[in-house]
PyMOL CGO cylinders between C-alpha atoms (Angstrom):
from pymol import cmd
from pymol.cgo import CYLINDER

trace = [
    CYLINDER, 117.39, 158.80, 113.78, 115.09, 156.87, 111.54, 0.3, 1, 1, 1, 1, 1, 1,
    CYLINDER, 115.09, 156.87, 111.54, 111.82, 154.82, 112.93, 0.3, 1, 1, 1, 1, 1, 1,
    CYLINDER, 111.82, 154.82, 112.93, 111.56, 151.42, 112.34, 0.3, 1, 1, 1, 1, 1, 1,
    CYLINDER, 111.56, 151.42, 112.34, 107.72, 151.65, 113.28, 0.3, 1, 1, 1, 1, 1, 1,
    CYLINDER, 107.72, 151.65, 113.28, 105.22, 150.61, 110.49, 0.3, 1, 1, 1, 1, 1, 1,
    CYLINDER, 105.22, 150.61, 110.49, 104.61, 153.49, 108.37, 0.3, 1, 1, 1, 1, 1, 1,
    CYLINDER, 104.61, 153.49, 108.37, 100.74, 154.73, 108.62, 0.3, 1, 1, 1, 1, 1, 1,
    CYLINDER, 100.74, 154.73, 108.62, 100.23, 154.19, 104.91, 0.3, 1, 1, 1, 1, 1, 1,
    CYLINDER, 100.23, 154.19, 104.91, 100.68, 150.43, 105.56, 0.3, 1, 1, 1, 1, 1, 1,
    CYLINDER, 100.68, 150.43, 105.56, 98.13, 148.42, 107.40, 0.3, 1, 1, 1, 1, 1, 1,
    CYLINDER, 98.13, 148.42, 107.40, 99.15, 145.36, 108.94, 0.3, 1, 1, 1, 1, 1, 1,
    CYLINDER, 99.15, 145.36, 108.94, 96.79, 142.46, 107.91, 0.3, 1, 1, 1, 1, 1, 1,
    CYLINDER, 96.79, 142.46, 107.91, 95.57, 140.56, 110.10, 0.3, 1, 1, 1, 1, 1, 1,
    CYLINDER, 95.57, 140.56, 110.10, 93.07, 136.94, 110.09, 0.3, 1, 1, 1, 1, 1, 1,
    CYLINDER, 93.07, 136.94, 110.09, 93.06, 133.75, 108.20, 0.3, 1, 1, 1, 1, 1, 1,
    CYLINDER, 93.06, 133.75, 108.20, 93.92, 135.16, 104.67, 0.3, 1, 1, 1, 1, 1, 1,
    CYLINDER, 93.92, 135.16, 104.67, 96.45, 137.03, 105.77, 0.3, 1, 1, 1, 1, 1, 1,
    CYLINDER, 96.45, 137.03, 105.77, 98.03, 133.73, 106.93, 0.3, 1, 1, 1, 1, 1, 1,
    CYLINDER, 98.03, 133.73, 106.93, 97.49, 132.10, 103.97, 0.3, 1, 1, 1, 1, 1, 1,
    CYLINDER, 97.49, 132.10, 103.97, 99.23, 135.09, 102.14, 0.3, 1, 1, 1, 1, 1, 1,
    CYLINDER, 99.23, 135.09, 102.14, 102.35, 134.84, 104.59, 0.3, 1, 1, 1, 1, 1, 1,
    CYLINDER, 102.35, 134.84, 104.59, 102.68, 131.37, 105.06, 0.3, 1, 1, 1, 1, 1, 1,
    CYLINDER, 102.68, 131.37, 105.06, 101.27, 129.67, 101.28, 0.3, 1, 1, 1, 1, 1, 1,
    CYLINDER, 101.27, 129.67, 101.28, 103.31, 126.39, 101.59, 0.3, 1, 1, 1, 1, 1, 1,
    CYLINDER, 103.31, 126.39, 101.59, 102.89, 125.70, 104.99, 0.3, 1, 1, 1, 1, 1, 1,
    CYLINDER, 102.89, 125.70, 104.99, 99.28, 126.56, 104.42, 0.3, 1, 1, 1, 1, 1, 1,
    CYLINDER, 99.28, 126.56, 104.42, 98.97, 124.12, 101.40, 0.3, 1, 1, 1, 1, 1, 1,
    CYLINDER, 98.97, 124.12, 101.40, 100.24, 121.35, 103.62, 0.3, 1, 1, 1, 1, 1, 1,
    CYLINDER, 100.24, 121.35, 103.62, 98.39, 121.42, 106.27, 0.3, 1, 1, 1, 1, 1, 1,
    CYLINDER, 98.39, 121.42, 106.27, 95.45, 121.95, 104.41, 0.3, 1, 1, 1, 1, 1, 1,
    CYLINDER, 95.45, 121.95, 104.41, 96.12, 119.06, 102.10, 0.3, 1, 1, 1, 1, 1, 1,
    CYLINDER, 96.12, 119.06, 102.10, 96.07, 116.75, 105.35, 0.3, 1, 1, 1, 1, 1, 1,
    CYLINDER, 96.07, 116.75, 105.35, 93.47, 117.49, 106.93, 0.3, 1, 1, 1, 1, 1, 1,
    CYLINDER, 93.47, 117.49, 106.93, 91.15, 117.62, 103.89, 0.3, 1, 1, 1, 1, 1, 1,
    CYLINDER, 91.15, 117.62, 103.89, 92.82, 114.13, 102.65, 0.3, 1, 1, 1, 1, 1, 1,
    CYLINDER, 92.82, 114.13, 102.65, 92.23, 112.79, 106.24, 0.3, 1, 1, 1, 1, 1, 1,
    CYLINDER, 92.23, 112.79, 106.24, 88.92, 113.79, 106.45, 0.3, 1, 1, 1, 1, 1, 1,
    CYLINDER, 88.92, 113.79, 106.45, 88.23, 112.26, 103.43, 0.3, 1, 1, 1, 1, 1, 1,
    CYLINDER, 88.23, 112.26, 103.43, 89.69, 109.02, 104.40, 0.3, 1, 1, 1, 1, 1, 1,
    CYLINDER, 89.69, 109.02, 104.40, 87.75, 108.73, 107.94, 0.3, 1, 1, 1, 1, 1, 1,
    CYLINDER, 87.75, 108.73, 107.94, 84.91, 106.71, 106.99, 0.3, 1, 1, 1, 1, 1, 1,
    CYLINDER, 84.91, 106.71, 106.99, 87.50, 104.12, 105.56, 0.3, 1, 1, 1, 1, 1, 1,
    CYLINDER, 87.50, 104.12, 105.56, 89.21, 104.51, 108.49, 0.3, 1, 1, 1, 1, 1, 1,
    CYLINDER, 89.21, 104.51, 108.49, 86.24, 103.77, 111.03, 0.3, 1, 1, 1, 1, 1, 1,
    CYLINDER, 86.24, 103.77, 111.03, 84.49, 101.52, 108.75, 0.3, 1, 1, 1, 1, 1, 1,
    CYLINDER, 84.49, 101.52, 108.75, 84.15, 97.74, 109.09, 0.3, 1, 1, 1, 1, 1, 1,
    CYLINDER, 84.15, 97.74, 109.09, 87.24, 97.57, 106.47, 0.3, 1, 1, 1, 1, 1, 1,
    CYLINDER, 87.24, 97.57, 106.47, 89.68, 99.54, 108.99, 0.3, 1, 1, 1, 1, 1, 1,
    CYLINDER, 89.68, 99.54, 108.99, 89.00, 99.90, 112.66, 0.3, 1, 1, 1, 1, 1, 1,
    CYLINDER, 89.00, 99.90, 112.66, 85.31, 98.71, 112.76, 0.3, 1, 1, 1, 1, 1, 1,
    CYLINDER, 85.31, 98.71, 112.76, 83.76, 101.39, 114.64, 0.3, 1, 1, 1, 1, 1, 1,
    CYLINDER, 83.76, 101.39, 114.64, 80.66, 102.18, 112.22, 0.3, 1, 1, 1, 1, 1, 1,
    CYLINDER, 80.66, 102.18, 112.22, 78.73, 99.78, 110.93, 0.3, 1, 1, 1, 1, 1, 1,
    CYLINDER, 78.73, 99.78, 110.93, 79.70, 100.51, 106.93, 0.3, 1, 1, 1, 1, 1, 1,
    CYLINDER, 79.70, 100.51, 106.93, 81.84, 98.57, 104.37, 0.3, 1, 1, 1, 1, 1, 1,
    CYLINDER, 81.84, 98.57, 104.37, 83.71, 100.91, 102.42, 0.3, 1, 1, 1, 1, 1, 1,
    CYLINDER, 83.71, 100.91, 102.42, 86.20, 98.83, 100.03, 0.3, 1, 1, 1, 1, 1, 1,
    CYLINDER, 86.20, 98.83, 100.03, 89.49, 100.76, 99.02, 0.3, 1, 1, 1, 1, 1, 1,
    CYLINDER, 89.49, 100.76, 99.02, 89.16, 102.29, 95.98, 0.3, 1, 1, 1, 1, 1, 1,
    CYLINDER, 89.16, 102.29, 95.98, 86.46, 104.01, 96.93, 0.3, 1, 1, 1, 1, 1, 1,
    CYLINDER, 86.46, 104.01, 96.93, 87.76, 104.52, 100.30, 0.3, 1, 1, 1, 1, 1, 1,
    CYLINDER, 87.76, 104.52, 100.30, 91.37, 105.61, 99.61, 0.3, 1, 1, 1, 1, 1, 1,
    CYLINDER, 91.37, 105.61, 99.61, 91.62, 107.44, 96.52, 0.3, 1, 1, 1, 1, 1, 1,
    CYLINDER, 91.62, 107.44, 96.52, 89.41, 110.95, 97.17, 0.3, 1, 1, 1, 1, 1, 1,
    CYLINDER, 89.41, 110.95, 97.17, 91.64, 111.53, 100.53, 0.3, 1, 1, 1, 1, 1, 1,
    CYLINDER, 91.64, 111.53, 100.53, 94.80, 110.51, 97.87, 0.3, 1, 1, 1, 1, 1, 1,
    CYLINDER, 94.80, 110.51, 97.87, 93.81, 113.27, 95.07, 0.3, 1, 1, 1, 1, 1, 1,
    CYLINDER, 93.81, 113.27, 95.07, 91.24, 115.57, 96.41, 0.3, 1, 1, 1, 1, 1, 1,
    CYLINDER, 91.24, 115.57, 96.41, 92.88, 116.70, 99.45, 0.3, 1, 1, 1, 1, 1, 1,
    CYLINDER, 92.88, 116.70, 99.45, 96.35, 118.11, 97.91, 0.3, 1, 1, 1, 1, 1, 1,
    CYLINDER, 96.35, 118.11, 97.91, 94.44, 118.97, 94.60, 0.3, 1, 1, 1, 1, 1, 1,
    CYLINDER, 94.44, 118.97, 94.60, 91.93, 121.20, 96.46, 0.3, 1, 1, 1, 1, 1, 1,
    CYLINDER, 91.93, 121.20, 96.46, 94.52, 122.77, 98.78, 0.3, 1, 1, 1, 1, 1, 1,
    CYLINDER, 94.52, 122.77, 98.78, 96.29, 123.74, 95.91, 0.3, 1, 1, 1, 1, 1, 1,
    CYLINDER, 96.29, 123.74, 95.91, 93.44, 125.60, 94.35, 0.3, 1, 1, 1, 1, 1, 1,
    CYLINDER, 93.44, 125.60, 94.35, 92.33, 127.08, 97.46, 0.3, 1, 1, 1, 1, 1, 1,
    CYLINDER, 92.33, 127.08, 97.46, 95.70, 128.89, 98.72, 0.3, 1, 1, 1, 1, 1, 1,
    CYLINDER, 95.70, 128.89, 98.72, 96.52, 129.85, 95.13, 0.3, 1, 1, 1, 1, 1, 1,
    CYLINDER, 96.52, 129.85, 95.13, 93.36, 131.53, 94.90, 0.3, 1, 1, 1, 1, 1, 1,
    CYLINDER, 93.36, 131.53, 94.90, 93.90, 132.92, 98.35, 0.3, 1, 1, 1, 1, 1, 1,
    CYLINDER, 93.90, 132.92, 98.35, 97.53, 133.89, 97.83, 0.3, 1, 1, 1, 1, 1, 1,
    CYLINDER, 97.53, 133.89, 97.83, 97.51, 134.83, 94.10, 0.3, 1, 1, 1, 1, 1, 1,
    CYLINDER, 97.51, 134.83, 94.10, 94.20, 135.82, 92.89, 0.3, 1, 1, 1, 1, 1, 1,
    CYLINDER, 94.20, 135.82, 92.89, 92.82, 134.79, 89.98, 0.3, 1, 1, 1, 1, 1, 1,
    CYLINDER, 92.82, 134.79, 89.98, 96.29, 136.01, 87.89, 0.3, 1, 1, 1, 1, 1, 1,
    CYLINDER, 96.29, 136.01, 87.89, 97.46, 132.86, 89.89, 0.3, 1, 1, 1, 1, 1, 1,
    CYLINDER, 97.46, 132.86, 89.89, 94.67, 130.77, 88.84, 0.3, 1, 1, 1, 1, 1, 1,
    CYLINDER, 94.67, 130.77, 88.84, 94.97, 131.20, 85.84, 0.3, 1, 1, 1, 1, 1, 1,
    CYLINDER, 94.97, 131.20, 85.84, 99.18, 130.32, 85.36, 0.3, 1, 1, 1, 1, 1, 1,
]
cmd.load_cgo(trace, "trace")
């Protein structure tokens, strides 16, 4: 009969980066919306979108960091997680 156990030599990882090594795509998108909405919530509550703080925050400045910092960020972050710095630099 053979085991289908984990074999002793072969620890299971565990924790955030071992997510990030499992799941890199899903990680990259999730991460890439959150940071980009982040980003784009003073635009959102400002005077210019919902009105809740008392700021005027025009578009450009407004839209564009959430636009190409979130998903550019992401993607450096989980290939450095996921790949190393081989990864990094392909």
């Amino acid at each position: 009969m053979t085991s289908t156990q984990n074999a002793p030599d072969t620890p299971t990882r565990t924790g955030p980066l071992a997510v990030v090594r499992r799941h890199p795509l899903l990680t990259f998108f999730l991460l890439a919306n959150l940071l980009s909405w982040i980003s784009w919530a003073p635009y959102v509550l400002s005077q210019s979108g919902l009105g809740v703080l008392p700021i005027h925050v025009d578009e450009i400045t407004g839209m564009l960091p959430g636009a190409y910092l979130g998903p550019i960020f992401s993607a450096f972050l989980v290939t450095a997680i996921a790949d190393g710095r081989q990864g990094l630099r392909r």
